[in-house]
N, CA and C atoms of all chains as a GROMACS GRO file, in nm:
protein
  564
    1UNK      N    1  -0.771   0.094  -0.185
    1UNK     CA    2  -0.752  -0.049  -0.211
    1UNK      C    3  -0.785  -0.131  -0.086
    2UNK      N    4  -0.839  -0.240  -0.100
    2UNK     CA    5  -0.887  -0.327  -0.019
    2UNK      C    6  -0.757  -0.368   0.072
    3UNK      N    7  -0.730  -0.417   0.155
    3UNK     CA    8  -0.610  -0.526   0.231
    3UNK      C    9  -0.675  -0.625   0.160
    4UNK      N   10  -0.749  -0.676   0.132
    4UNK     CA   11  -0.768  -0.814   0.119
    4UNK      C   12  -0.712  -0.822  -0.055
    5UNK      N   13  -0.732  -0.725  -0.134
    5UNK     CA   14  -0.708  -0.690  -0.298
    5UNK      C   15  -0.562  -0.706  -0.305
    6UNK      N   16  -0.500  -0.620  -0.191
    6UNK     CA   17  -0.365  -0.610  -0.207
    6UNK      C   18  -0.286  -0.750  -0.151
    7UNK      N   19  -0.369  -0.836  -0.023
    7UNK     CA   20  -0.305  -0.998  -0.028
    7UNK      C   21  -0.299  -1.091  -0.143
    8UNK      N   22  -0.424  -1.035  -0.206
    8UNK     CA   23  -0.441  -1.125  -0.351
    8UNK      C   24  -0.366  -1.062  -0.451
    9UNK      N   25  -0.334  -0.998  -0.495
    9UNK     CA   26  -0.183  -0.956  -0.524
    9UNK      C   27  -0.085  -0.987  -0.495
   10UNK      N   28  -0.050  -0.978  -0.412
   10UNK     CA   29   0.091  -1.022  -0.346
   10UNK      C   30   0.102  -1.173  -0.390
   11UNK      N   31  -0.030  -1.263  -0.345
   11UNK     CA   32  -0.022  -1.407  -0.323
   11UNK      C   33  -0.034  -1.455  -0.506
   12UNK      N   34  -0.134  -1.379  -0.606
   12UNK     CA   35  -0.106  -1.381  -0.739
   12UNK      C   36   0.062  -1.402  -0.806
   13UNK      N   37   0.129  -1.295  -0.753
   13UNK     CA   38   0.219  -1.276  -0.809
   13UNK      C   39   0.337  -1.320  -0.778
   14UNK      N   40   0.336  -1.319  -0.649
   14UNK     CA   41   0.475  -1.388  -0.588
   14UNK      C   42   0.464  -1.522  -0.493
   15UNK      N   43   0.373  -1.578  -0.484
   15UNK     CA   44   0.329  -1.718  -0.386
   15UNK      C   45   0.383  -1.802  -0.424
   16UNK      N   46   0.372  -1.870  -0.552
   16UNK     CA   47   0.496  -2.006  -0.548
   16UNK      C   48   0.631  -1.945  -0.531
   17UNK      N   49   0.727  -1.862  -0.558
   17UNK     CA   50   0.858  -1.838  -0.489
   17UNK      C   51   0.850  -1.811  -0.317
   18UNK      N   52   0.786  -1.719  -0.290
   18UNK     CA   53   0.742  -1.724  -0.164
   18UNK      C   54   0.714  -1.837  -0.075
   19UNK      N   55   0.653  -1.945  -0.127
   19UNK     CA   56   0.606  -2.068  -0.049
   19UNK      C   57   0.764  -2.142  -0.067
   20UNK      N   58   0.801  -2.154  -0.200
   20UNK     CA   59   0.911  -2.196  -0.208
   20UNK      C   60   1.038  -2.188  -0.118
   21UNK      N   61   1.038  -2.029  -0.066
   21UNK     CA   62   1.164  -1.999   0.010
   21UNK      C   63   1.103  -1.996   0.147
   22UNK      N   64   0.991  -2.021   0.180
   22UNK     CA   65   0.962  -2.044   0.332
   22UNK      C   66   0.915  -1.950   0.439
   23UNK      N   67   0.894  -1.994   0.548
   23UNK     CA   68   0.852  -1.850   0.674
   23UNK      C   69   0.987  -1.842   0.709
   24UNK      N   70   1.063  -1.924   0.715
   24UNK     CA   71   1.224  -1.864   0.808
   24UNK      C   72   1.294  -1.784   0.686
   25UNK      N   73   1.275  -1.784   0.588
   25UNK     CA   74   1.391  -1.726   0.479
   25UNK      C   75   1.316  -1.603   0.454
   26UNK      N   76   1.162  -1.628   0.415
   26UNK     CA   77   1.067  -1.498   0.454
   26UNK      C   78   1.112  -1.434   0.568
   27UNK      N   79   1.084  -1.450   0.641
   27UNK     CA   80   1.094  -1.356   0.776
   27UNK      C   81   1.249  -1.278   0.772
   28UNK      N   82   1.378  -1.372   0.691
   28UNK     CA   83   1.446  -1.298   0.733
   28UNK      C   84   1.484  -1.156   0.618
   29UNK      N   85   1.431  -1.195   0.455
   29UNK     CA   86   1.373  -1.057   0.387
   29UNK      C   87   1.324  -0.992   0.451
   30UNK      N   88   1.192  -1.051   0.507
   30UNK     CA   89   1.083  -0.912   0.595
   30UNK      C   90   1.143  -0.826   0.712
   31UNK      N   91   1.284  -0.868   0.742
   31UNK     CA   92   1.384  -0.809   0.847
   31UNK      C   93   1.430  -0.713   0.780
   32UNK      N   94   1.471  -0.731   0.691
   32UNK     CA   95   1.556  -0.672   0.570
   32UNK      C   96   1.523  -0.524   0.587
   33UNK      N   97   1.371  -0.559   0.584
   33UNK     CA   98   1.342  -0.439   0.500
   33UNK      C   99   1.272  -0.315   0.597
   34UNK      N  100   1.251  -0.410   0.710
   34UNK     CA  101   1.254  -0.355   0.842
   34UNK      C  102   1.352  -0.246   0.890
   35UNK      N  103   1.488  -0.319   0.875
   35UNK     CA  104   1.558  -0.258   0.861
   35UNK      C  105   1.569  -0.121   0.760
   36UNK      N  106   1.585  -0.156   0.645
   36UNK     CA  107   1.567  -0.040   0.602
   36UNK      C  108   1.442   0.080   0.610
   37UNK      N  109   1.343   0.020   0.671
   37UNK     CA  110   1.238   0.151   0.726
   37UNK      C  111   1.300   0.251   0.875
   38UNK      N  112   1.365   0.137   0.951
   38UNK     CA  113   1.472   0.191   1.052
   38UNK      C  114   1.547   0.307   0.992
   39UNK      N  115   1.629   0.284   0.884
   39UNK     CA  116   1.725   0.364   0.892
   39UNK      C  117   1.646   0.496   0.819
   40UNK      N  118   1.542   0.520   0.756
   40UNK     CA  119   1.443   0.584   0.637
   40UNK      C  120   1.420   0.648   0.760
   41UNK      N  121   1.399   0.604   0.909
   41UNK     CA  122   1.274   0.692   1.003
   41UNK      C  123   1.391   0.772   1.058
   42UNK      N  124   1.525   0.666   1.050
   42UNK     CA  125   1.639   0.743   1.154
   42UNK      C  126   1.678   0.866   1.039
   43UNK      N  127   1.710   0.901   0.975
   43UNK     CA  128   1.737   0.980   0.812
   43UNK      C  129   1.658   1.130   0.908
   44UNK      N  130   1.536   1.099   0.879
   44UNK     CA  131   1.434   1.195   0.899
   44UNK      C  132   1.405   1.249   1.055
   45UNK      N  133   1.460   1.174   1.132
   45UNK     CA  134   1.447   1.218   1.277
   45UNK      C  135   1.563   1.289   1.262
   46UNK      N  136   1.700   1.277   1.255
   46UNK     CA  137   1.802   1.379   1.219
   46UNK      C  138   1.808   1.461   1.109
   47UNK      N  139   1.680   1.473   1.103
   47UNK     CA  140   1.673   1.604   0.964
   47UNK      C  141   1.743   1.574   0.816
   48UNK      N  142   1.754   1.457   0.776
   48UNK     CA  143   1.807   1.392   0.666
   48UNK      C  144   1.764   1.349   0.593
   49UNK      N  145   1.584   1.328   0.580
   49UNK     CA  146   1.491   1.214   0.502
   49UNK      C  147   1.463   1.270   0.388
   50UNK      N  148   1.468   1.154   0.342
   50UNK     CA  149   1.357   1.160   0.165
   50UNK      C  150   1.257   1.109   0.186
   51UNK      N  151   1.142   1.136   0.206
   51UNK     CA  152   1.005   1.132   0.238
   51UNK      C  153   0.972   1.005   0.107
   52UNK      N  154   0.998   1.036  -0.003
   52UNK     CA  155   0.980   0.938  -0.085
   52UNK      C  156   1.032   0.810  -0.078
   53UNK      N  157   1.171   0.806  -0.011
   53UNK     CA  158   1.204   0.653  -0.016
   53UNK      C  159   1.170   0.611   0.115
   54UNK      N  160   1.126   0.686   0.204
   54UNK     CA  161   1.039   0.670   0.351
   54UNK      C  162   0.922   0.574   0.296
   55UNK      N  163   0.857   0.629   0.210
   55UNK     CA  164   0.740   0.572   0.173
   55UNK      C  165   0.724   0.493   0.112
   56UNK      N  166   0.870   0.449   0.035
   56UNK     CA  167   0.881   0.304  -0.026
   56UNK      C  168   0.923   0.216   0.049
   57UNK      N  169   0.982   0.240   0.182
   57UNK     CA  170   1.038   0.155   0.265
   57UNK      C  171   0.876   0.059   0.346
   58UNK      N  172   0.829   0.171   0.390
   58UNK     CA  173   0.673   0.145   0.414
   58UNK      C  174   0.644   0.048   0.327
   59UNK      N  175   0.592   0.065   0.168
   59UNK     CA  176   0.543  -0.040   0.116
   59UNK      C  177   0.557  -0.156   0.108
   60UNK      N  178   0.774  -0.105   0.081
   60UNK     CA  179   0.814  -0.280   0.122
   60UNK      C  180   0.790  -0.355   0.260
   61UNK      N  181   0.833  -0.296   0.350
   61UNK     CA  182   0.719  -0.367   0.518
   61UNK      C  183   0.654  -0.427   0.485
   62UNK      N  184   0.516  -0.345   0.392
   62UNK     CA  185   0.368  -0.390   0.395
   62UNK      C  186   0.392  -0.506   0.332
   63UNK      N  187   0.411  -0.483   0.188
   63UNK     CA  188   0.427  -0.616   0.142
   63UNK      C  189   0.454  -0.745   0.160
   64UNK      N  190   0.605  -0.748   0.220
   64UNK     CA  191   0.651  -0.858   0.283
   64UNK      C  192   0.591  -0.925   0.442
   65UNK      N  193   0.567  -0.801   0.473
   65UNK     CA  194   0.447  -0.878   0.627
   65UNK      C  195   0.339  -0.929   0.572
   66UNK      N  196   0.253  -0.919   0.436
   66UNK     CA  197   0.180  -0.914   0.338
   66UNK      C  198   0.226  -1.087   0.271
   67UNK      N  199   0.293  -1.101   0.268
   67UNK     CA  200   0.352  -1.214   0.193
   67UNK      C  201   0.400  -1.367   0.310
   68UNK      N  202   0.454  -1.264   0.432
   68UNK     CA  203   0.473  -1.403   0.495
   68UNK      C  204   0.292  -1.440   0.571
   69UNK      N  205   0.246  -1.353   0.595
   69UNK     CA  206   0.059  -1.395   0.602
   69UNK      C  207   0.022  -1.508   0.503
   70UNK      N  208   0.083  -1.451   0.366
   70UNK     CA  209  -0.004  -1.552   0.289
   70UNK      C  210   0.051  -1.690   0.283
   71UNK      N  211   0.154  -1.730   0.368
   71UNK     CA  212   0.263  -1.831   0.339
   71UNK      C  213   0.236  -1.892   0.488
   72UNK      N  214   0.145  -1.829   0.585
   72UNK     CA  215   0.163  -1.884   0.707
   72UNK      C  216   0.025  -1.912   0.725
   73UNK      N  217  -0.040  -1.885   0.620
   73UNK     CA  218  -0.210  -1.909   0.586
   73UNK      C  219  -0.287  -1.801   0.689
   74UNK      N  220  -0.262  -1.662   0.722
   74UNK     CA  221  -0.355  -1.578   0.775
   74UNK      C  222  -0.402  -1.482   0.653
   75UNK      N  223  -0.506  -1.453   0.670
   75UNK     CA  224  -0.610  -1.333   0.594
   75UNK      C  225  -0.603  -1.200   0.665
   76UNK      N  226  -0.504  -1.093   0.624
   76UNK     CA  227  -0.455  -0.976   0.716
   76UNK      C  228  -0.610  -0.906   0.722
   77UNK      N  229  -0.691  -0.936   0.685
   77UNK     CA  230  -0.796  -0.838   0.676
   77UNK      C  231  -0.883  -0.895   0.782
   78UNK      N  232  -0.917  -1.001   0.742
   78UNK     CA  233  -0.961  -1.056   0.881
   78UNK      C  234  -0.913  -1.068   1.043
   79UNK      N  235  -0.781  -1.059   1.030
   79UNK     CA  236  -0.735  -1.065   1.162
   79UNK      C  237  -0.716  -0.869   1.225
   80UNK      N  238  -0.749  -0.780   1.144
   80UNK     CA  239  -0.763  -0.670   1.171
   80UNK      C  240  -0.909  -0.650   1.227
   81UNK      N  241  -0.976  -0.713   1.085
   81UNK     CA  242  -1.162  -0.690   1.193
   81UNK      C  243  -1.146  -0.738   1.319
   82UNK      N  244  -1.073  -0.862   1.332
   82UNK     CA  245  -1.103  -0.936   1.481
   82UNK      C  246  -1.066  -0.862   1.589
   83UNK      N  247  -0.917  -0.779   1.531
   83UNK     CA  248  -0.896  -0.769   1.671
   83UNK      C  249  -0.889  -0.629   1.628
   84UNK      N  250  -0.877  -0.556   1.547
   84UNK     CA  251  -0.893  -0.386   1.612
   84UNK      C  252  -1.046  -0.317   1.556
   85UNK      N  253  -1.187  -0.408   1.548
   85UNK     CA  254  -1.272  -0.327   1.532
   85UNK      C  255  -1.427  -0.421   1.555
   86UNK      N  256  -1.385  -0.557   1.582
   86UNK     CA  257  -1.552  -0.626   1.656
   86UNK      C  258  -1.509  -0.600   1.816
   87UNK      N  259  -1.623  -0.584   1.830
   87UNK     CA  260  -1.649  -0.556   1.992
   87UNK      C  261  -1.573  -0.374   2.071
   88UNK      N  262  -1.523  -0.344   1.943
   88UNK     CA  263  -1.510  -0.177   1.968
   88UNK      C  264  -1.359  -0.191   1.978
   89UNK      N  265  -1.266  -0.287   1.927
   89UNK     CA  266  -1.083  -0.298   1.926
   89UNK      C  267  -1.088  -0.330   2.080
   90UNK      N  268  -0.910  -0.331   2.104
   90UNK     CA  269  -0.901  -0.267   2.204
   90UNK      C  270  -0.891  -0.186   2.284
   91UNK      N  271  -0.922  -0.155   2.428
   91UNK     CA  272  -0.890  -0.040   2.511
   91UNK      C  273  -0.725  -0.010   2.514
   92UNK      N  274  -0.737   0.138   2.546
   92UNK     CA  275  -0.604   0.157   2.533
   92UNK      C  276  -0.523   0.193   2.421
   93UNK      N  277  -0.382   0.193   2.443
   93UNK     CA  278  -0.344   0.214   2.318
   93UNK      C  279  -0.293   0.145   2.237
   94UNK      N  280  -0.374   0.013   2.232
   94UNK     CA  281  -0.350  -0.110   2.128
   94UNK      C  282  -0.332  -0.255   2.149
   95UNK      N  283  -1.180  -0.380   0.410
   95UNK     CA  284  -1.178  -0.274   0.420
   95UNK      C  285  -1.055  -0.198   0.358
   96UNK      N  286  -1.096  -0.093   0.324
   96UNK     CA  287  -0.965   0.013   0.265
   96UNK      C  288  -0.836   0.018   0.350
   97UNK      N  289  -0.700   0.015   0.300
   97UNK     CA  290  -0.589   0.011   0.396
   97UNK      C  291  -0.594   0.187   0.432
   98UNK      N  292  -0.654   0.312   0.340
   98UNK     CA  293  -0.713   0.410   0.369
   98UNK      C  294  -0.742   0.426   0.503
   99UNK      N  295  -0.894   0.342   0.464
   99UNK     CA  296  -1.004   0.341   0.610
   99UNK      C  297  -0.920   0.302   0.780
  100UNK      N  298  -0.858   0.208   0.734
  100UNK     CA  299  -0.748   0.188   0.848
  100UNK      C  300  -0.657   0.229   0.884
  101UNK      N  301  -0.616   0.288   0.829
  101UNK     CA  302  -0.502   0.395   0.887
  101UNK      C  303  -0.580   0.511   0.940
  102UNK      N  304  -0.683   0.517   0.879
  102UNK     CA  305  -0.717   0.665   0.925
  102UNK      C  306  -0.828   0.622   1.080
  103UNK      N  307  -0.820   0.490   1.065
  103UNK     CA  308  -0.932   0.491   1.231
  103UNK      C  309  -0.772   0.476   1.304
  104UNK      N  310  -0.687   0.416   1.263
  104UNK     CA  311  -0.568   0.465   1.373
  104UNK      C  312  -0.520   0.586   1.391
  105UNK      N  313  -0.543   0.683   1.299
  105UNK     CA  314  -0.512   0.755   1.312
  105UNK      C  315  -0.620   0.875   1.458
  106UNK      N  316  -0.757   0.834   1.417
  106UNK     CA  317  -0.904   0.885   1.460
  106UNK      C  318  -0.847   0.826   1.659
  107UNK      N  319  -0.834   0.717   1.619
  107UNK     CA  320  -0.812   0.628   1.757
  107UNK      C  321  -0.704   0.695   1.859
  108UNK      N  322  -0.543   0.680   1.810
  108UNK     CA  323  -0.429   0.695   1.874
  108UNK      C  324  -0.342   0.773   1.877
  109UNK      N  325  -0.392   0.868   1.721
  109UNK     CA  326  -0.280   0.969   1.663
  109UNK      C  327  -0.209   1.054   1.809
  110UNK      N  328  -0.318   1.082   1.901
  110UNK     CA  329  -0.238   1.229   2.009
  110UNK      C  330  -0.161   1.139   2.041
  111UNK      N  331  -0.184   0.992   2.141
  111UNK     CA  332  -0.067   0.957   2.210
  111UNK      C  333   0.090   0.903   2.124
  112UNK      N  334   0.034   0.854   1.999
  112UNK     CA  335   0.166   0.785   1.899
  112UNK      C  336   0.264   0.964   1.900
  113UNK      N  337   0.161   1.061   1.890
  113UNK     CA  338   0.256   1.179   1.801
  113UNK      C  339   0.331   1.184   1.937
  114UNK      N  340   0.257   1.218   2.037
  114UNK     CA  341   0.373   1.256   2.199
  114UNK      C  342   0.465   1.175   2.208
  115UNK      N  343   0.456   1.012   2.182
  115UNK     CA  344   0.586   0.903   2.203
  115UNK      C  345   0.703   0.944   2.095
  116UNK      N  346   0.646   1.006   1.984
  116UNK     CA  347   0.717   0.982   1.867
  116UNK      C  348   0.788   0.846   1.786
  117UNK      N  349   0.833   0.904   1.663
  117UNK     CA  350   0.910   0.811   1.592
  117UNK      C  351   0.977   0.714   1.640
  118UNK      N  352   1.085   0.724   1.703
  118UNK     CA  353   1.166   0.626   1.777
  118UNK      C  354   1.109   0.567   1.946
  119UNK      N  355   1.036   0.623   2.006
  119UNK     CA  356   0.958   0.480   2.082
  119UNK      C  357   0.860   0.424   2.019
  120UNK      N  358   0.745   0.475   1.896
  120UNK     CA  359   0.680   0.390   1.868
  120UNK      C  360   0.738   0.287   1.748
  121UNK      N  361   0.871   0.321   1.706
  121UNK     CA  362   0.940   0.217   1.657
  121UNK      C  363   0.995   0.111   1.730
  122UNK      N  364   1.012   0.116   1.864
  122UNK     CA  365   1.034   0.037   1.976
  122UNK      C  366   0.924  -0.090   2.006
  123UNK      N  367   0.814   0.030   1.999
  123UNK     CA  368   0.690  -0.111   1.987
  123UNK      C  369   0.648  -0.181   1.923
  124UNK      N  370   0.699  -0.098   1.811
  124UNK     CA  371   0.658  -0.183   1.627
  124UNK      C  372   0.786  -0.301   1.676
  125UNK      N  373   0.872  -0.310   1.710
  125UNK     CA  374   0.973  -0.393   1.718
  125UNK      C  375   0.934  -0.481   1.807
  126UNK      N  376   0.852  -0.487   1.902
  126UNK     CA  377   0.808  -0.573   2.035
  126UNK      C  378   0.696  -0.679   1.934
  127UNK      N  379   0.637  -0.579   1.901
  127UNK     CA  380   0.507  -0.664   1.836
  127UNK      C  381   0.597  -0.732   1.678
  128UNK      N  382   0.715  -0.706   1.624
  128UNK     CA  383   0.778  -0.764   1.520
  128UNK      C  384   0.827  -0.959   1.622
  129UNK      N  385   0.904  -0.893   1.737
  129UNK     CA  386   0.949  -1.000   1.791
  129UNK      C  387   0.822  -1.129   1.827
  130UNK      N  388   0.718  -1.066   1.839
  130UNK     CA  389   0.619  -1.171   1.923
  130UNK      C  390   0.572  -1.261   1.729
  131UNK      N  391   0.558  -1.175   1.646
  131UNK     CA  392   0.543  -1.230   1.566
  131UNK      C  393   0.608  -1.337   1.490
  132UNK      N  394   0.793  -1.276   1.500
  132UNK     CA  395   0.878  -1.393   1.515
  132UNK      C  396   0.860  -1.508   1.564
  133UNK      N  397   0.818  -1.533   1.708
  133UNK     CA  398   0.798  -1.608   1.785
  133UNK      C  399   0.694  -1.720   1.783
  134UNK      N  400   0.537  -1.672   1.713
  134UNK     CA  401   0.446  -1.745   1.689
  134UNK      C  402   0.490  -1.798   1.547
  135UNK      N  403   0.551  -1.726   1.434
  135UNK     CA  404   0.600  -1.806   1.328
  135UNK      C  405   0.689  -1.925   1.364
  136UNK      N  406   0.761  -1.874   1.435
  136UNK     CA  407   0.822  -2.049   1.506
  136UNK      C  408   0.793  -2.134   1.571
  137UNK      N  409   0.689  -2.079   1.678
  137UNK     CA  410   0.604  -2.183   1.746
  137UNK      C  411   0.512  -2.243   1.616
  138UNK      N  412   0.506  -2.211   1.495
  138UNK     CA  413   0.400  -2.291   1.362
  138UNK      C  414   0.556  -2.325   1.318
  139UNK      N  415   0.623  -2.351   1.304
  139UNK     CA  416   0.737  -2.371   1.207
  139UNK      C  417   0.785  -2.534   1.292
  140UNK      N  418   0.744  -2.504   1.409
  140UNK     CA  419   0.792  -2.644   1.507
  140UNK      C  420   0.684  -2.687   1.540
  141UNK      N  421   0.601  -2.695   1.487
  141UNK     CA  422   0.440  -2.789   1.484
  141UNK      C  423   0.343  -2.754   1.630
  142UNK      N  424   0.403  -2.627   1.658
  142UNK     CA  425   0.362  -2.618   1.816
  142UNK      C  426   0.267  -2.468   1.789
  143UNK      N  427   0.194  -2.468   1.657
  143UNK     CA  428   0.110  -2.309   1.626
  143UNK      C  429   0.000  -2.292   1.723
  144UNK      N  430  -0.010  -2.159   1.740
  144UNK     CA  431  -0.184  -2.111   1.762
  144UNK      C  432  -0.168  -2.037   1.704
  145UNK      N  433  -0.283  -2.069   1.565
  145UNK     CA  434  -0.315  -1.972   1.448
  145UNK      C  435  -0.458  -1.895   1.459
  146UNK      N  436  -0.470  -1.883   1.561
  146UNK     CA  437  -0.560  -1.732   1.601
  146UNK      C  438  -0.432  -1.605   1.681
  147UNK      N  439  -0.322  -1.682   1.738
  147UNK     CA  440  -0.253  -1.601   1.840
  147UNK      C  441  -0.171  -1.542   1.701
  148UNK      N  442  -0.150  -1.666   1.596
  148UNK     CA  443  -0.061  -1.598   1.485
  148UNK      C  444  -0.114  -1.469   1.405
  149UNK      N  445  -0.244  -1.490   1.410
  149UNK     CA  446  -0.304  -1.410   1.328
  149UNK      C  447  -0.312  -1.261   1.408
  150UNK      N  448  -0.335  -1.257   1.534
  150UNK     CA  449  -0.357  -1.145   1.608
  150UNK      C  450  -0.195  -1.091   1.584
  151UNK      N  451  -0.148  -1.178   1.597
  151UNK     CA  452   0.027  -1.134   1.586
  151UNK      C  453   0.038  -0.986   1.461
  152UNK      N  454  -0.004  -1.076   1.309
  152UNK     CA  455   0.004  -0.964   1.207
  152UNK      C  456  -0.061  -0.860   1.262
  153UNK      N  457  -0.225  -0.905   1.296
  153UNK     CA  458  -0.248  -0.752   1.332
  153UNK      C  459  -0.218  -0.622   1.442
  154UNK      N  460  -0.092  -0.690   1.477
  154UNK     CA  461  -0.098  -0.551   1.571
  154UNK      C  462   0.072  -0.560   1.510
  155UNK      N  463   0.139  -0.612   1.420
  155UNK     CA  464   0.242  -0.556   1.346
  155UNK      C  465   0.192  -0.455   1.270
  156UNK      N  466   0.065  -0.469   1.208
  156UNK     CA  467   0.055  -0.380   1.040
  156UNK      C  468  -0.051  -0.292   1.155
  157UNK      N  469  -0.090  -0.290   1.273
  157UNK     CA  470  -0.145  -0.168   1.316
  157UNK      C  471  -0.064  -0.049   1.402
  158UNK      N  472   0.110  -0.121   1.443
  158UNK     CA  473   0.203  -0.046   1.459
  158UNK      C  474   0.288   0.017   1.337
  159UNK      N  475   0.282  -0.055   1.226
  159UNK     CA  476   0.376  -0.005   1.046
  159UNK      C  477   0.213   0.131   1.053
  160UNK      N  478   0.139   0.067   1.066
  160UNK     CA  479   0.034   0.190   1.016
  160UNK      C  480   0.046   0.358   1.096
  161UNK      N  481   0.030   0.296   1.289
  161UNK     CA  482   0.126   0.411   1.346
  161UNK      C  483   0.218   0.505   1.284
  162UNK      N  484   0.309   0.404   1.262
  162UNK     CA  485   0.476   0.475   1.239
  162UNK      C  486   0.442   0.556   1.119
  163UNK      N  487   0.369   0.500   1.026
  163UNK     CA  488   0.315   0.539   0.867
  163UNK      C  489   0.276   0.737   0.949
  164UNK      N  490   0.123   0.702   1.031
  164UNK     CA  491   0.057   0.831   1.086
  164UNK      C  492   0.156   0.907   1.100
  165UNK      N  493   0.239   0.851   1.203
  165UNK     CA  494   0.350   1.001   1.272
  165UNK      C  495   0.502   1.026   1.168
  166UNK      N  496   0.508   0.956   1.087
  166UNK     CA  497   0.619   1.035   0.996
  166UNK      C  498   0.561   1.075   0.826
  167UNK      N  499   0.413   1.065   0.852
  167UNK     CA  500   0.378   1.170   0.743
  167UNK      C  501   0.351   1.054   0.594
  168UNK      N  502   0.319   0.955   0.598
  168UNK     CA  503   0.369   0.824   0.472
  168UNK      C  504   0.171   0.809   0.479
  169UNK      N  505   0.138   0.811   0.336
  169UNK     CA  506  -0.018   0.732   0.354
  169UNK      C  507   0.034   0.610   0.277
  170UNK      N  508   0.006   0.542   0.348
  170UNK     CA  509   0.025   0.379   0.309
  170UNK      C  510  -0.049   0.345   0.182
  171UNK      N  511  -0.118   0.334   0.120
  171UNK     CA  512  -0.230   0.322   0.057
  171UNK      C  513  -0.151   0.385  -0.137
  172UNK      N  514  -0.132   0.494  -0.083
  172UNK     CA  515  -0.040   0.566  -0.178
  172UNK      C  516   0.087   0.504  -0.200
  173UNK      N  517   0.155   0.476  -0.105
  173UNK     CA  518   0.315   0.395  -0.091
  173UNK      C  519   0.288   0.298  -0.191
  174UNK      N  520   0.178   0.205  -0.151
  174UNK     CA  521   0.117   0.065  -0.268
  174UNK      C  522   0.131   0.086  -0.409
  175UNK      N  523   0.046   0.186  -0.371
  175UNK     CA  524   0.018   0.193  -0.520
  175UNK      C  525   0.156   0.206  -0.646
  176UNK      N  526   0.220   0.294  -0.518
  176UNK     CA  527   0.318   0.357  -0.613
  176UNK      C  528   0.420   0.290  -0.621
  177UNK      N  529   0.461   0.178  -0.533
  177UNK     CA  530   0.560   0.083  -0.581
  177UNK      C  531   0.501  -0.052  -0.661
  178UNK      N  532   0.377  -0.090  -0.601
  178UNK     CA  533   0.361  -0.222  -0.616
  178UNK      C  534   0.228  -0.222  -0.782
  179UNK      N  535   0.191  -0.115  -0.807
  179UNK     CA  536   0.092  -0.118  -0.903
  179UNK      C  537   0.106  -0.014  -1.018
  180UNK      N  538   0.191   0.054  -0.970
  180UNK     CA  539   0.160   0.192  -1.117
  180UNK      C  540   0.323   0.143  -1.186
  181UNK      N  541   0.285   0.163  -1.358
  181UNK     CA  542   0.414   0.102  -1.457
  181UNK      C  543   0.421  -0.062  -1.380
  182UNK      N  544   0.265  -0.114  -1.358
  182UNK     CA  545   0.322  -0.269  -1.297
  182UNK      C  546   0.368  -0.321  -1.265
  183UNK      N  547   0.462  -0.257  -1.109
  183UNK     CA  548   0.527  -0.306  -0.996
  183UNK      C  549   0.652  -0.340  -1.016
  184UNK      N  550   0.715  -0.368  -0.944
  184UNK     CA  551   0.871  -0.398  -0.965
  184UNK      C  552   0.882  -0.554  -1.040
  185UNK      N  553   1.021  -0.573  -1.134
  185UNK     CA  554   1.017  -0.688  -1.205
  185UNK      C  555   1.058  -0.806  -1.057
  186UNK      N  556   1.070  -0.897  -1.131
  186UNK     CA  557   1.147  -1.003  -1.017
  186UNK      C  558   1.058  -1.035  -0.864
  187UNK      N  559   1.144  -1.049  -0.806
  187UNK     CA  560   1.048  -1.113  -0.699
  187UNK      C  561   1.016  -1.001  -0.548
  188UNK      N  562   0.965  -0.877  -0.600
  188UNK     CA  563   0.965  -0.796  -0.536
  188UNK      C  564   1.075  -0.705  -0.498
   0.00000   0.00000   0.00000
């Protein structure tokens, strides 16, 4: 799937509530769920994880970092070409 | 581009040094680059944006979620699909 398929998704389906509740009320869901990828990675570093809800925690991240982009008017796909692949990314490790 | 294709040039790119830091420091950095992103959302939230600095912001959040994705075993791409598109995604607002 494209990044750019999956913003237009996101922005299809959930953009007027999204625009509605804002970048500060956004951001503080997109914490949320941050959080819960925290505790999904901590699970599995002490030998405790479900790999599966690891990987839903992931999606939700994506999504919602996915959602406040489209609410703060960036194109995640474009700001990836820019900066991790014209002119060769950056040096280093990121 | 494919969220695939991108994970896997991070992976091509950084995988030896992310796997040696592991899980919990490169969750440390995913958290540095979460905070700076905080930061430019508020510098746009108080009329004071740079929306090229915002935009670089996402991308080196979703190129550290992609990291963390590499070293605890999660293909992102798959995560999507499987929450946000197969039996047509979760009801409600994500």
């Amino acid at each position: 799937m494209q990044i750019s398929a999956f913003q237009q998704h996101i922005r299809d389906r959930y953009f007027e509530t999204d625009s509605a509740r804002g970048p500060a009320g956004t951001f503080l869901w997109f914490s949320e769920e941050v959080g819960e990828l925290a505790q999904a990675i901590g699970e599995r570093e002490r030998g405790d994880g479900d790999q599966a809800n690891l990987e839903e925690e992931f999606a939700d991240v994506l999504a919602w970092l996915t959602t406040l982009a489209n609410i703060t008017g960036v194109d995640l796909e474009a700001a990836i070409n820019r900066k991790y692949f014209e002119n060769g990314g950056p040096a280093g490790t990121k």
